[in-house]
C-alpha positions in Angstrom: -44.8 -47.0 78.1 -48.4 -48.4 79.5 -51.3 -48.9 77.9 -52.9 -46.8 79.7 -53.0 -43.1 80.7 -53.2 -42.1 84.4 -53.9 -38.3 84.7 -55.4 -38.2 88.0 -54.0 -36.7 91.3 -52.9 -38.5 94.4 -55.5 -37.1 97.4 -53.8 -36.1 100.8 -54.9 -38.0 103.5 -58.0 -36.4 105.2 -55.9 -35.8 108.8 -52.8 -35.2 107.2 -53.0 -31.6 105.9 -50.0 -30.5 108.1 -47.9 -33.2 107.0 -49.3 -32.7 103.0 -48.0 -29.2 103.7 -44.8 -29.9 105.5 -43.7 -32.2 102.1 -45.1 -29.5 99.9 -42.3 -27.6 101.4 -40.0 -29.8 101.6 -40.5 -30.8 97.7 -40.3 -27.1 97.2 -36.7 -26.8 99.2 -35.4 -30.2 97.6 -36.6 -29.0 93.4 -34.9 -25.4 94.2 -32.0 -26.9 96.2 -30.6 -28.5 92.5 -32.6 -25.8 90.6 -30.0 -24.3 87.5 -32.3 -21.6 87.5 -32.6 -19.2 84.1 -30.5 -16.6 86.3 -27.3 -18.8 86.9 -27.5 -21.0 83.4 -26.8 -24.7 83.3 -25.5 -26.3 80.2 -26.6 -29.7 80.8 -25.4 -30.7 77.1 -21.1 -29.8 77.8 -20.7 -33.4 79.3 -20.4 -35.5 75.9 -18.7 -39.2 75.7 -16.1 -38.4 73.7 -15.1 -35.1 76.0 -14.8 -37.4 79.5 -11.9 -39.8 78.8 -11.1 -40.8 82.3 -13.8 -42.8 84.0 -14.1 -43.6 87.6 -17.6 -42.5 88.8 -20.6 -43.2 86.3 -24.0 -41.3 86.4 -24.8 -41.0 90.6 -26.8 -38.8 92.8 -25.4 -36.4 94.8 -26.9 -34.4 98.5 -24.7 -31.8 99.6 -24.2 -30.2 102.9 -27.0 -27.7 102.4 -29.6 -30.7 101.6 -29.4 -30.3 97.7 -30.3 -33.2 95.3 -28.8 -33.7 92.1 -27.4 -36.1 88.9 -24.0 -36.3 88.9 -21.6 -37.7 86.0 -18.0 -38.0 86.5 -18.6 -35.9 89.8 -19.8 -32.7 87.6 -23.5 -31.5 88.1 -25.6 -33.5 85.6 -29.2 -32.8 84.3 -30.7 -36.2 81.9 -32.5 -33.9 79.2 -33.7 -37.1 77.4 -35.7 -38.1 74.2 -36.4 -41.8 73.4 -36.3 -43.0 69.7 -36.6 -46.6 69.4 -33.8 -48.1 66.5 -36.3 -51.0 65.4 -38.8 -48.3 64.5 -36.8 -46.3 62.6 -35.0 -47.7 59.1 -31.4 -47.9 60.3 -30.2 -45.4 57.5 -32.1 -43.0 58.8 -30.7 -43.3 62.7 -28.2 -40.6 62.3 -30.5 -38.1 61.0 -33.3 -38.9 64.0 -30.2 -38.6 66.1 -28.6 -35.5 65.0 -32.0 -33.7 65.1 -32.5 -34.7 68.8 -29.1 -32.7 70.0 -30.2 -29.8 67.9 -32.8 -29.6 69.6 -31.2 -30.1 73.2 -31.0 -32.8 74.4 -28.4 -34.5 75.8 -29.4 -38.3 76.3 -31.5 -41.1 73.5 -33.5 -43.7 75.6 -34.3 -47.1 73.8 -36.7 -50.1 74.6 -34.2 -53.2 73.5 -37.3 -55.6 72.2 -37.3 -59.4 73.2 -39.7 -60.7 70.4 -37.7 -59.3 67.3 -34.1 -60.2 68.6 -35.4 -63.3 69.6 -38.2 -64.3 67.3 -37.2 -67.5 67.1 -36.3 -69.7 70.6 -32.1 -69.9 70.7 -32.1 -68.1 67.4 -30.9 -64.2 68.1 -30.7 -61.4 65.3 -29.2 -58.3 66.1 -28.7 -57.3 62.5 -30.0 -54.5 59.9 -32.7 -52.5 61.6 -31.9 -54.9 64.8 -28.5 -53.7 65.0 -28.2 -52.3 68.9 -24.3 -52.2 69.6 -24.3 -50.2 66.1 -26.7 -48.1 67.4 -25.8 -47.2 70.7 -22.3 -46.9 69.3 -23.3 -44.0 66.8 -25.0 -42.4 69.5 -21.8 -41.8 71.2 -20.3 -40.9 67.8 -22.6 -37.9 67.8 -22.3 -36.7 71.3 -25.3 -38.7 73.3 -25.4 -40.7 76.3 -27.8 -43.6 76.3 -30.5 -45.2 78.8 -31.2 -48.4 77.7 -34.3 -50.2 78.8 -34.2 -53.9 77.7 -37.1 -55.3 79.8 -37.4 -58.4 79.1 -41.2 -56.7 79.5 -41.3 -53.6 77.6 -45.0 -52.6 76.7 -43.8 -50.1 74.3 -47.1 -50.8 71.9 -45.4 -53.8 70.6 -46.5 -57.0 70.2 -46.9 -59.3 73.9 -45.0 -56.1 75.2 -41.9 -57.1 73.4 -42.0 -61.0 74.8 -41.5 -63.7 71.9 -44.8 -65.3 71.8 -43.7 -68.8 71.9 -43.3 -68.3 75.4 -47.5 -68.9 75.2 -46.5 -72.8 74.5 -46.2 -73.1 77.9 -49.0 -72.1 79.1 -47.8 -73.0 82.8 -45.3 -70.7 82.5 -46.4 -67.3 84.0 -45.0 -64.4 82.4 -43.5 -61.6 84.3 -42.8 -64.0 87.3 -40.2 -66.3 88.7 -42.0 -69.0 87.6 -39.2 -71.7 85.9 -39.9 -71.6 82.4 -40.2 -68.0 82.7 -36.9 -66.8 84.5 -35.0 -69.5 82.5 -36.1 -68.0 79.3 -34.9 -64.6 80.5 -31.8 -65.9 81.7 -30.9 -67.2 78.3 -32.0 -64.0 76.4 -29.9 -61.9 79.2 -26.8 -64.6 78.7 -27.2 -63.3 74.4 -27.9 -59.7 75.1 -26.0 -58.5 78.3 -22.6 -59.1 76.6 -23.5 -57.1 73.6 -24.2 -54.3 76.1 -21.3 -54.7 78.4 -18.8 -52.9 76.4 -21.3 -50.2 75.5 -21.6 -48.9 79.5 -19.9 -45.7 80.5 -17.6 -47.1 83.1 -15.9 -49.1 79.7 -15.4 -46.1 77.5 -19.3 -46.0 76.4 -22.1 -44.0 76.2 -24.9 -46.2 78.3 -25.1 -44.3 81.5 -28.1 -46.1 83.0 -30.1 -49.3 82.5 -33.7 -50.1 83.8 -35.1 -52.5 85.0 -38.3 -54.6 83.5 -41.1 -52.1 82.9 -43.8 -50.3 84.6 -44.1 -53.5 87.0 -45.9 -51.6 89.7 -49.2 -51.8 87.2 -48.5 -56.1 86.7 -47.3 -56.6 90.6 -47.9 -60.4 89.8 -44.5 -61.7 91.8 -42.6 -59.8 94.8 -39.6 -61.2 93.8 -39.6 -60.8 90.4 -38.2 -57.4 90.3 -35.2 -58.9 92.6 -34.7 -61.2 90.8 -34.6 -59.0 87.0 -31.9 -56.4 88.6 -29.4 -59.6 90.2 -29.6 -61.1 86.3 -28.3 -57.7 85.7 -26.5 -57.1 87.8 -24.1 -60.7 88.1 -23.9 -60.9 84.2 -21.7 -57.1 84.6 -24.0 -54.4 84.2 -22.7 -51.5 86.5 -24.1 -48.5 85.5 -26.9 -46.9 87.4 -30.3 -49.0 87.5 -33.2 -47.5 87.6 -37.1 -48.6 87.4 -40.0 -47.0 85.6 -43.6 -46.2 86.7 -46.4 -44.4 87.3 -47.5 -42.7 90.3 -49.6 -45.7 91.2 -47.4 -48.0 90.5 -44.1 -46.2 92.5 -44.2 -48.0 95.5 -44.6 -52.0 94.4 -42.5 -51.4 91.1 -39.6 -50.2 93.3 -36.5 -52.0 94.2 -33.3 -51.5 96.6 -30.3 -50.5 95.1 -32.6 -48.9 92.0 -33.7 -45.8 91.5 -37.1 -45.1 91.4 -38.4 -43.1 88.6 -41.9 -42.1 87.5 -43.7 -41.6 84.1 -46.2 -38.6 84.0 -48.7 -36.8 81.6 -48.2 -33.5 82.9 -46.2 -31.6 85.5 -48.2 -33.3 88.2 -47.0 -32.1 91.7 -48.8 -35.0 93.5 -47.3 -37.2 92.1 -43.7 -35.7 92.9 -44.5 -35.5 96.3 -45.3 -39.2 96.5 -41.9 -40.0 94.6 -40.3 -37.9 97.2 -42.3 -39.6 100.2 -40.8 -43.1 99.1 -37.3 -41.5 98.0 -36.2 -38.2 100.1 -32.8 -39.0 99.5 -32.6 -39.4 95.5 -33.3 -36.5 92.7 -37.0 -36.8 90.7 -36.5 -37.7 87.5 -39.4 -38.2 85.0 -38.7 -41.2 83.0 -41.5 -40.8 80.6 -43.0 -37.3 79.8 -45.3 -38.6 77.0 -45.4 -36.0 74.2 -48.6 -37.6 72.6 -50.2 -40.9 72.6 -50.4 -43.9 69.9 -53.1 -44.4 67.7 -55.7 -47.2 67.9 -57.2 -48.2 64.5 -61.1 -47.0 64.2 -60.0 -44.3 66.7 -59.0 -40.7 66.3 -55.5 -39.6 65.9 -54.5 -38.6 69.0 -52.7 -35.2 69.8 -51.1 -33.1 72.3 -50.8 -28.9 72.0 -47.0 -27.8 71.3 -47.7 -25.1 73.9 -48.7 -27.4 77.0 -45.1 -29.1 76.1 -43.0 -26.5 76.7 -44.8 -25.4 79.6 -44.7 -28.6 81.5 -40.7 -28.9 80.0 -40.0 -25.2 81.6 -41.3 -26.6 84.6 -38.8 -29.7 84.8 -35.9 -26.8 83.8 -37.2 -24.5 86.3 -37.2 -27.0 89.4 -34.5 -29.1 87.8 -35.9 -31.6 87.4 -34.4 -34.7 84.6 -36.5 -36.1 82.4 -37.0 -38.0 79.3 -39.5 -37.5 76.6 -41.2 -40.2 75.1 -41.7 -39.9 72.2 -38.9 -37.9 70.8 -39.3 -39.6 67.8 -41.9 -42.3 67.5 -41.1 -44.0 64.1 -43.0 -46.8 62.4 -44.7 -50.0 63.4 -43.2 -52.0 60.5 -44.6 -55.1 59.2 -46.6 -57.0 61.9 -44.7 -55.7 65.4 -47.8 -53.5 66.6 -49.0 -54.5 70.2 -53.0 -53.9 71.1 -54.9 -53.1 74.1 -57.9 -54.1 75.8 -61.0 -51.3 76.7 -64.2 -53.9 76.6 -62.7 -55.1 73.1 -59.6 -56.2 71.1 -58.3 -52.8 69.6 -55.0 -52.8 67.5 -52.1 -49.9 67.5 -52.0 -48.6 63.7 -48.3 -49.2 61.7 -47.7 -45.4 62.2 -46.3 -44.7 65.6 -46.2 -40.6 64.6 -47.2 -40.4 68.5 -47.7 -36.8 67.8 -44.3 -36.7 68.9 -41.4 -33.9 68.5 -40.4 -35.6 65.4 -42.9 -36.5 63.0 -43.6 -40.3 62.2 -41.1 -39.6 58.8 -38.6 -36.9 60.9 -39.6 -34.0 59.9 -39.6 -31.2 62.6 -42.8 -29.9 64.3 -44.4 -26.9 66.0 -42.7 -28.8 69.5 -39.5 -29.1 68.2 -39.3 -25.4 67.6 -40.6 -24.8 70.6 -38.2 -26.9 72.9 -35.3 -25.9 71.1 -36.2 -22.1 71.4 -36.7 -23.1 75.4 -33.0 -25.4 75.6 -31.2 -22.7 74.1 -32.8 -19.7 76.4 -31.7 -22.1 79.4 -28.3 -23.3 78.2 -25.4 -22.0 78.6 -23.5 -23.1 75.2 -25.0 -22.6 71.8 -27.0 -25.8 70.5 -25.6 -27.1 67.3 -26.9 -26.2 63.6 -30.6 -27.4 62.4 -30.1 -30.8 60.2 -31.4 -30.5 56.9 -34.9 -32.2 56.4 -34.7 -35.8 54.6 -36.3 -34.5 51.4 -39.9 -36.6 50.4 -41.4 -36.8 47.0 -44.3 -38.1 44.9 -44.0 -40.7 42.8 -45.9 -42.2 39.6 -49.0 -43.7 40.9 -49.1 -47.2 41.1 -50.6 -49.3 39.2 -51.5 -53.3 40.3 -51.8 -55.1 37.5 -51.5 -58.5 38.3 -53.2 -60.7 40.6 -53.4 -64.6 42.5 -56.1 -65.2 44.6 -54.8 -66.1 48.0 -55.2 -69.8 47.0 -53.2 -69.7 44.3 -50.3 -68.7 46.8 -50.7 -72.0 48.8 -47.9 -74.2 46.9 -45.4 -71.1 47.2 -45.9 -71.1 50.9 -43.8 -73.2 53.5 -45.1 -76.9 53.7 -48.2 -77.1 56.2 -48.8 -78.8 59.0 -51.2 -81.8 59.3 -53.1 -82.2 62.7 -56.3 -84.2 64.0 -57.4 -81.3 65.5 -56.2 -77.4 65.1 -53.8 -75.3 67.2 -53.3 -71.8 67.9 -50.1 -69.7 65.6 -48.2 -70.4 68.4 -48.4 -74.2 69.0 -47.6 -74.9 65.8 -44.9 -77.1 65.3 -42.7 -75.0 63.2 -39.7 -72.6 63.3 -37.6 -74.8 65.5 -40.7 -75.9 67.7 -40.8 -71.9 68.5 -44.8 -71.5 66.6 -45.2 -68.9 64.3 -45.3 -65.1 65.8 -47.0 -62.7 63.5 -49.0 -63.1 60.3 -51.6 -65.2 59.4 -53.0 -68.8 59.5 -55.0 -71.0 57.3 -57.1 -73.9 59.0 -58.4 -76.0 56.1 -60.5 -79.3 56.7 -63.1 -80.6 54.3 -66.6 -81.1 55.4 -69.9 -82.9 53.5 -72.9 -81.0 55.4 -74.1 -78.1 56.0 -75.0 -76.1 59.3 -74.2 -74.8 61.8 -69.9 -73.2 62.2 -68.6 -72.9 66.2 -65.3 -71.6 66.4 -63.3 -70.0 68.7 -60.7 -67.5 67.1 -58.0 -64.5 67.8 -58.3 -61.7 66.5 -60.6 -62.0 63.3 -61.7 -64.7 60.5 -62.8 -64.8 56.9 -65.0 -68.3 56.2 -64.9 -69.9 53.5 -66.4 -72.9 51.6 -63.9 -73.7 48.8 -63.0 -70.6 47.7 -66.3 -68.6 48.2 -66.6 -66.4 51.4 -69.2 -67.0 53.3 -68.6 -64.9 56.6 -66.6 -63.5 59.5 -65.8 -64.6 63.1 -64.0 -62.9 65.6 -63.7 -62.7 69.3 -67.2 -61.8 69.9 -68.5 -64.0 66.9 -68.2 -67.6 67.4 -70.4 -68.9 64.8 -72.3 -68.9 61.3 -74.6 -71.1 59.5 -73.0 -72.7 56.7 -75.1 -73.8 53.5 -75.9 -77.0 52.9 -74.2 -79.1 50.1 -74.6 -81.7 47.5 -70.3 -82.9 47.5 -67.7 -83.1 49.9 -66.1 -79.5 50.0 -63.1 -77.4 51.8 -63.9 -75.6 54.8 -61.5 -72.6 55.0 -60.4 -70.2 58.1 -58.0 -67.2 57.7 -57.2 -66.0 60.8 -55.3 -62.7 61.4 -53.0 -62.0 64.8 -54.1 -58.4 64.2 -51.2 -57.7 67.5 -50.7 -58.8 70.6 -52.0 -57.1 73.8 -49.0 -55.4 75.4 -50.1 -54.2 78.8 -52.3 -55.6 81.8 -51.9 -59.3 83.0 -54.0 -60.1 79.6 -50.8 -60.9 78.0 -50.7 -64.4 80.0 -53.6 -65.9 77.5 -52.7 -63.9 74.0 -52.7 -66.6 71.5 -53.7 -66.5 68.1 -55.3 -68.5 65.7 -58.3 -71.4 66.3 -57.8 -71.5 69.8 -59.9 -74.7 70.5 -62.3 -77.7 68.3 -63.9 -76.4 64.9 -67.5 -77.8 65.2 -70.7 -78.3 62.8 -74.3 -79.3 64.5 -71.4 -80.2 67.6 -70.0 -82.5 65.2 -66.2 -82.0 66.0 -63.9 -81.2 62.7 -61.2 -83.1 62.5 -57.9 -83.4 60.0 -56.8 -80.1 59.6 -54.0 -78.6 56.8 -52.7 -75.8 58.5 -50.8 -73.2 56.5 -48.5 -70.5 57.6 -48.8 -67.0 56.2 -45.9 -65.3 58.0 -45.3 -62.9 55.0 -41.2 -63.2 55.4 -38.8 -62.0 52.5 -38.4 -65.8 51.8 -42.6 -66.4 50.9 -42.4 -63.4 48.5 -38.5 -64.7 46.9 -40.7 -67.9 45.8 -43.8 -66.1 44.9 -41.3 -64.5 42.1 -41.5 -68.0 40.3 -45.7 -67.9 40.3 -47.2 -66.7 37.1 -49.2 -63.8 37.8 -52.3 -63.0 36.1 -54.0 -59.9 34.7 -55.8 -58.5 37.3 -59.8 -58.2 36.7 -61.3 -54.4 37.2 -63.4 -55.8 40.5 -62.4 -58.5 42.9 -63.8 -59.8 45.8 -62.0 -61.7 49.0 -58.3 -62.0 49.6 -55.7 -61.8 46.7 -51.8 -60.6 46.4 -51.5 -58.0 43.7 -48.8 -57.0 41.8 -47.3 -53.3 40.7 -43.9 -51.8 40.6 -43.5 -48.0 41.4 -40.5 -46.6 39.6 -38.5 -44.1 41.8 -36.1 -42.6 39.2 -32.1 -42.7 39.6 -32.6 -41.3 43.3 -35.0 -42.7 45.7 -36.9 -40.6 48.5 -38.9 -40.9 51.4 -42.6 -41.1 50.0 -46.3 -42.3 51.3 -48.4 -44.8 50.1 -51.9 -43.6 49.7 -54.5 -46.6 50.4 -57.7 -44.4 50.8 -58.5 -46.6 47.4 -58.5 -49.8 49.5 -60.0 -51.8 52.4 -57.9 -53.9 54.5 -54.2 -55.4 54.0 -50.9 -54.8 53.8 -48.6 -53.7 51.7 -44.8 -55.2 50.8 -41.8 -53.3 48.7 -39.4 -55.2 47.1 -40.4 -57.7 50.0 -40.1 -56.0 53.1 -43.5 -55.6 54.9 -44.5 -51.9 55.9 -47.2 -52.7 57.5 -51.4 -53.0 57.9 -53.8 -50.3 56.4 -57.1 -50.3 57.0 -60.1 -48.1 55.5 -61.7 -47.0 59.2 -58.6 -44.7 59.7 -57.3 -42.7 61.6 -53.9 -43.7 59.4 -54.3 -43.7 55.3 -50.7 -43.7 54.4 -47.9 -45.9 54.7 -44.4 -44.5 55.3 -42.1 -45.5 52.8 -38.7 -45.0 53.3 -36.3 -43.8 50.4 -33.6 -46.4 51.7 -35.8 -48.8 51.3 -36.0 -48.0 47.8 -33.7 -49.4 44.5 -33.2 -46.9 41.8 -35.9 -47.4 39.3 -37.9 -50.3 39.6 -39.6 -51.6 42.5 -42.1 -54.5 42.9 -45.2 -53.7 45.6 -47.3 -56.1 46.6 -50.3 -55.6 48.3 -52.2 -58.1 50.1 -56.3 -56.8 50.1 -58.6 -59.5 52.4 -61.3 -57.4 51.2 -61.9 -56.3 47.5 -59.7 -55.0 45.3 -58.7 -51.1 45.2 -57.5 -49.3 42.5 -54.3 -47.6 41.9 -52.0 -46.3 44.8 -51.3 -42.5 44.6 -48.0 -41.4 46.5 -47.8 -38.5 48.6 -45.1 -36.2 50.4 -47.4 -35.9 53.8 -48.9 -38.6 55.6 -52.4 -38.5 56.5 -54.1 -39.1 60.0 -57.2 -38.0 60.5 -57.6 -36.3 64.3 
């Protein structure tokens, strides 16, 4: 997925209308010579994994004696009707259900993103567990009658943070990203050494659903190394990935994101015919398929909720049908930024991608069915052949007690609770820290203290945004466009205090190569460099909030200004549901049940819930803590429906 959207046409060339209309035709001939037309009914869903035990030939293209084009698995006529749900958005009891609602509905293939940064968080340290748990994944997949296209990058974009790439790659800053620069490709090589094997089993030549892997991501719109892409599908390829490969643009990024022995596919807003034709210019000899039909688009905080009209879905989706044309939707289901793993972009400033990624996609952001899903269902079983399975019953949601936060500590009073700080002359970004196995911290927040004995005037240098504070009274705000305030003169020796916020990664363009976080650079007063700093790691990790059990909380007052951790428990009876957090009563934070991080809220919209998942629930009690930056809210309300204001 890019971070941007390309809706525009390819122009002909001014002297070539002839040829222009010689492809037109020959596009026409090629869509209609695979075309399973309404009239002679293709069931594109009879192929299952557990229905083709003997394996020889995996998912190939096929051009017959008459010219026609076509998918073929196991040598039968294949059509990819695919819908990508990502498993580290969704909570893993809840996979089945997501997965179970995209066959009824269809389809016949779930694509994934396989994301660098959370499997590998930590350099040499690899979690594939819980939410993380691919192989289980991609195995229940199979158990319910889906193939599987899995994308694992190492780029992904995807709206995640750095576009999926653990951010201590940043320590180097030598090291260029996306390249076969050393430290780069050696990275990758011992990620793909970790992951590839986990995968192996899984591919459809072994028994497994995974019919196709891509390769990298949308390259054609980075184009930083020619032999990058090369490079990417022989680490593939030599570690025993055999299934068909396959890369993944846009029409402008086709031709220089392509490479031999891949297929090239494209991702499209629309049913765009130019940008068919220019596929088929580059690739006469291969089947279109659409790797990304986007269903929506993700929402930026402080902009609108984005949304796409149920009708124009199934008309560009009869169109693939109609010319046959395989494709994947994206989103399917878009799930849930949890805790702090949403990417950013970049439009002429720093603009984060909310903790809801509803996407406006054919599943809402909790799984409830839409107006598209209808729609596309109504349209696969008119098309199909076979009947499409029964409707899954919706995960029930309910409203709980509000929530009342009756305890409080200041963010200072957290400091002794939090992992030891670091001690430096001078201050580093998150990611230079020298913590977590010299691997920096990824996500969260950091505090920079140093004490000072004058007044004046504050530079500073920071990413993404910073509250100031002398002692423990706020006195301002920096971000990336604010460098500097005047700070008042004093009498003693005092504190100087900077929170800084990673408020997410950007996770598309070649801005990725200089995203760190933090001070980045000296802390000066009157050009007076600050020096010996205490530099304290807010991460926000189960661990932090284990400890903070010991702390003794105190009554919270009725108004509270700056940033404080308060304290509630909602009670969810014997049975826990999916709910919603209401936080229209607060400003900025985020918000932690029983531990886990759901993720940031903020008062400018579009999002004002926070999806809570039942699973995530223990019968009866459970503790929420909610960090505010701002001022204190009042009581948190629950809700059965999110809210995102469009």
């Amino acid at each position: 997925m890019g971070g941007v959207r390309n809706t525009r046409g390819l122009s002909s060339p001014a002297n070539g209308s002839l040829i222009a209309q010689e492809v037109c035709s020959s596009l026409y001939a090629l869509c209609t010579s695979f075309l399973f037309s309404l009239q002679s009914r293709f069931s594109w869903s009879r192929l299952t994994p557990s229905k083709l035990k003997d394996r020889t030939v995996g998912l190939n293209t096929e051009n017959n004696a008459q010219g026609k084009l076509y998918f073929t698995l196991e040598g039968h006529k294949f059509m990819i009707v695919g819908g990508s749900i990502h498993y580290f958005r969704v909570p893993r009891e809840h996979w089945k259900d997501r997965l179970l609602k995209l066959q009824a509905c269809g389809f016949n293939t779930v694509t994934t993103y396989i994301p660098w940064n959370l499997h590998e968080e930590e350099k040499g340290t690899f979690d594939f567990s819980e939410i993380l748990d691919l192989e289980a994944y991609v195995s229940l997949a199979a158990t319910i009658g889906l193939w599987v296209i899995l994308r694992p990058g190492p780029y992904i974009c995807a709206e995640v943070d750095l576009g999926g790439l653990p951010s201590w790659l940043l320590r180097y800053p030598e090291s260029q990203l996306r390249t076969t620069h050393h430290e780069f490709i050696e990275a990758v090589d011992k990620y793909f050494d970790h992951l590839i094997p986990r995968i192996l089993h899984l591919q459809y030549l072994h028994g497994g659903p995974v019919i196709a892997v891509q390769i990298e991501n949308e390259y054609g719109s980075f184009s930083k190394d020619s032999d990058y892409m090369e490079y990417i599908k022989e680490a593939l390829l030599k570690r025993g990935i055999v299934e068909l490969l396959l890369t993944s643009d846009n029409d402008e990024g086709i031709q220089t994101g392509s490479v031999k022995g891949a297929l090239t596919t494209i991702n499209v807003p629309s049913f765009k015919r130019d940008s068919f034709i220019k596929l088929h210019q580059m690739q006469n000899d291969k089947p279109i398929m659409v790797m990304e039909y986007w269903t929506g688009w993700y929402d930026t905080w402080g902009q609108k909720h984005n949304v796409k009209s149920a009708d124009e879905i199934r008309y560009t989706v009869s169109r693939f049908i109609k010319y046959g044309i395989s494709f994947n939707m994206y989103m399917f289901h878009g799930g849930t930024n949890f805790g702090f793993i949403n990417g950013a972009l970049y439009y002429n400033e720093h603009l984060s991608v909310v903790t809801s990624y509803d996407y406006d996609a054919v599943l809402t952001e909790a799984g409830d069915y839409t107006e598209k899903y209808f729609k596309l269902r109504k349209l696969f079983a008119s098309a199909s052949a076979g009947s499409l399975p029964r409707l899954p019953h919706l995960i029930p949601k309910t409203e709980y007690p509000p929530v009342v936060l009756s305890f409080y500590l200041t963010l200072f009073d957290i400091l002794p609770y939090l992992n030891k700080p670091v001690m430096l002359s001078s201050p580093v970004t998150m990611e230079n820290l020298p913590i977590n196995n010299d691997s920096g911290q990824p996500f969260g927040l950091v505090l920079y203290e140093t004490s000072i004995c004058s007044g004046g005037y504050l530079h500073a240098s920071v990413h993404d945004t910073a509250q100031v504070f002398l002692n423990d009274t706020s006195i301002g705000y920096l971000d990336e466009n604010t460098y500097g305030l005047t700070i008042p003169e004093i009498q003693d020796c005092q504190p100087l205090r900077i929170l800084v916020e990673n408020q997410g990664r950007i996770n598309y363009s070649r801005k990725i190569q200089n995203e760190w976080k933090g001070l980045d650079g000296d802390v000066s007063i009157n050009d007076t460099l600050l020096k010996n700093f205490t530099i304290y790691s807010l991460d926000m990790k189960m661990s932090f909030f284990k400890r903070l059990r010991s702390a003794t909380w105190r009554l919270a007052p009725e108004y509270y200004l700056g940033p404080a951790f308060y304290q509630g428990t909602l009670k969810a009876g014997s049975s826990p549901k999916d709910t919603f957090l209401d936080l229209s009563k607060w400003h900025y934070g985020f918000v932690f049940i029983n531990g886990r991080n759901l993720g940031r809220y903020q008062d400018i919209g579009p999002q004002r819930t926070l999806y809570l998942p039942g699973p995530w629930l223990h019968p009866e009690d459970n503790e929420i803590i909610v960090f505010e930056k701002i001022k204190k809210g009042f009581y948190i309300p629950t809700t059965s429906k999110p809210q995102l204001q469009g």
